[in-house]
C-alpha positions as CSV (number, residue, x, y, z in Angstrom):
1,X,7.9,-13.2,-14.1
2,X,9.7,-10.0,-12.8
3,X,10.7,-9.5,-9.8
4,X,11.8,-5.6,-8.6
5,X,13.5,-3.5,-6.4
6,X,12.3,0.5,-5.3
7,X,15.1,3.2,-3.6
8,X,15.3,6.6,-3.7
9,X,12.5,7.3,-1.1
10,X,12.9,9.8,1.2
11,X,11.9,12.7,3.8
12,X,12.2,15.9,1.3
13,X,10.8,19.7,1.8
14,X,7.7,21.1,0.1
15,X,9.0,22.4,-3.3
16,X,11.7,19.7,-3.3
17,X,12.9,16.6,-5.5
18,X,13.7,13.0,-5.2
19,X,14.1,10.5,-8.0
20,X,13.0,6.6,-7.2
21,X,15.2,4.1,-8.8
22,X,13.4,0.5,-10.1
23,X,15.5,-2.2,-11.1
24,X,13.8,-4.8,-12.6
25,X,15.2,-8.7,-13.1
26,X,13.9,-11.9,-14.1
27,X,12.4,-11.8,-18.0
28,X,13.0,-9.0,-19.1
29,X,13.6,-9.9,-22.4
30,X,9.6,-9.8,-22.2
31,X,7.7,-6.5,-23.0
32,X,6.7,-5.4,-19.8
33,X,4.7,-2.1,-18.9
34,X,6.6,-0.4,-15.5
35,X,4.6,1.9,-13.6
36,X,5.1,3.7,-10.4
37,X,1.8,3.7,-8.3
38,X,1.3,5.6,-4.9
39,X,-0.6,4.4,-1.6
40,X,-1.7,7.4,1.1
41,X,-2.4,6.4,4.1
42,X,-6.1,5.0,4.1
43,X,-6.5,5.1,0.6
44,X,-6.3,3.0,-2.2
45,X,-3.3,2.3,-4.3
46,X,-3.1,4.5,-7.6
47,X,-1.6,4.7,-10.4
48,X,0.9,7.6,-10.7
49,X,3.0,7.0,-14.2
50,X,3.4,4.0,-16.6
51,X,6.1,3.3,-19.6
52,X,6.4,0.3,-22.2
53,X,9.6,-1.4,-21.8
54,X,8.6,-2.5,-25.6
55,X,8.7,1.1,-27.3
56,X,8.8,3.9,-24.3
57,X,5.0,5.0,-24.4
58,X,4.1,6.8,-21.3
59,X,1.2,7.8,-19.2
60,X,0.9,9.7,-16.7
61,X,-1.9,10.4,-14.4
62,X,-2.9,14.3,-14.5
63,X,-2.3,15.2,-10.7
64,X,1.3,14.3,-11.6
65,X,1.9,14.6,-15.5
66,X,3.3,18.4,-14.7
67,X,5.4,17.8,-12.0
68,X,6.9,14.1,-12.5
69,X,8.9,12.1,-15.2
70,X,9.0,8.3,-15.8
71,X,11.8,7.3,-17.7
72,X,13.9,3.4,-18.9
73,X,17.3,2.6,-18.7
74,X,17.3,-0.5,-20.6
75,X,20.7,-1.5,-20.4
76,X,20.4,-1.4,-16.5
77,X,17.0,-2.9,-16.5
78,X,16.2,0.4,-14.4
79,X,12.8,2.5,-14.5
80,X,13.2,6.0,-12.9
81,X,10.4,8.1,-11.9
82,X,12.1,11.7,-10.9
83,X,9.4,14.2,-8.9
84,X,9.8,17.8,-8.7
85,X,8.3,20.2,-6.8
86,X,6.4,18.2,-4.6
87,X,3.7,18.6,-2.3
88,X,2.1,17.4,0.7
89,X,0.0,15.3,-1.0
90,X,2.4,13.6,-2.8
91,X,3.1,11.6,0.7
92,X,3.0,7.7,0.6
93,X,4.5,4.8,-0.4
94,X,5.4,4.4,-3.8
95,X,5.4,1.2,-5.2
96,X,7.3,-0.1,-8.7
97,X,5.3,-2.6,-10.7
98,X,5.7,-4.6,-13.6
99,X,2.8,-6.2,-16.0
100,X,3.1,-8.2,-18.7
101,X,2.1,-6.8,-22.0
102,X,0.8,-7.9,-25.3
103,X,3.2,-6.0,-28.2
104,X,0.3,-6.8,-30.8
105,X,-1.8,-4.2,-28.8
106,X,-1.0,-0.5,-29.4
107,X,0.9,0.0,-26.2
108,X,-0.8,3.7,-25.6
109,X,-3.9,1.6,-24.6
110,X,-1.9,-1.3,-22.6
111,X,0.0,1.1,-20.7
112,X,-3.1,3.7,-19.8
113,X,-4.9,0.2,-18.9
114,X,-2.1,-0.6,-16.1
115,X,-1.4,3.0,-14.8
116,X,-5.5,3.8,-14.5
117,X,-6.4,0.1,-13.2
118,X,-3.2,-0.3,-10.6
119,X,-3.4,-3.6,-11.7
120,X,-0.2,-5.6,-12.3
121,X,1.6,-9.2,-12.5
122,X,4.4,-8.2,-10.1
123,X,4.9,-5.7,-7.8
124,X,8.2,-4.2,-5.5
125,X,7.8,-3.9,-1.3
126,X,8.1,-0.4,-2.1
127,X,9.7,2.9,-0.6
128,X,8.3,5.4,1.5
129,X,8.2,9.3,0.3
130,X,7.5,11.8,3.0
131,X,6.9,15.5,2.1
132,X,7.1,17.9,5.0
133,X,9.2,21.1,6.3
């Protein structure tokens, strides 16, 4: 099992940027698909964008694909996940999360699966991003 850590949150301006920081410990010598998922107030938890730690395949979901980027460090066991020009909307918590994957499986399916789902093995306490002027 994983275990990880969120930063970067923040109180930022319409229009603005902020990058979240994920470090990730524990097995990471096992593939792992990180995703960044988001939880408004009063809603349910959803998936925001996913990579492979096994071969960098990424999803993103479409309210975001435009505006954000997920990206690994592997060498610092670090997932990034940097938002521009954000909204409103974009409010919440945003949580890091970490799942398991099979390698045999093409990892465009497994990491879709996790980001669409918001289903995962481990999960960060996450950090709070407020958009507001």
């Amino acid at each position: 099992q994983v275990q990880l850590v969120e930063s970067g949150g923040g109180l930022v301006q319409p229009g603005g940027s902020l990058r979240l920081s994920c470090v990730v410990s524990g097995s990471t010598s096992k593939p792992h698909t990180i995703g960044w998922f988001r939880q408004a107030p009063g809603k349910a938890r959803e998936g925001v964008a996913c990579i492979s730690s096994f071969d960098g395949t990424t999803h993103y979901a479409s309210s975001f694909e435009d505006r954000f980027t997920i990206s690994r460090d592997n060498a610092e066991n670090t997932v990034y996940l940097q938002m521009n020009n954000l909204k409103s909307e974009d409010a919440g918590v945003y949580y890091c999360a970490a799942d398991l994957a099979n390698r045999f499986i093409p990892q465009k399916t497994v990491v879709q699966m996790v980001c669409t789902t918001a289903t995962a093995d481990s999960w960060g306490q996450g950090t709070q991003v407020t958009v507001a002027s």
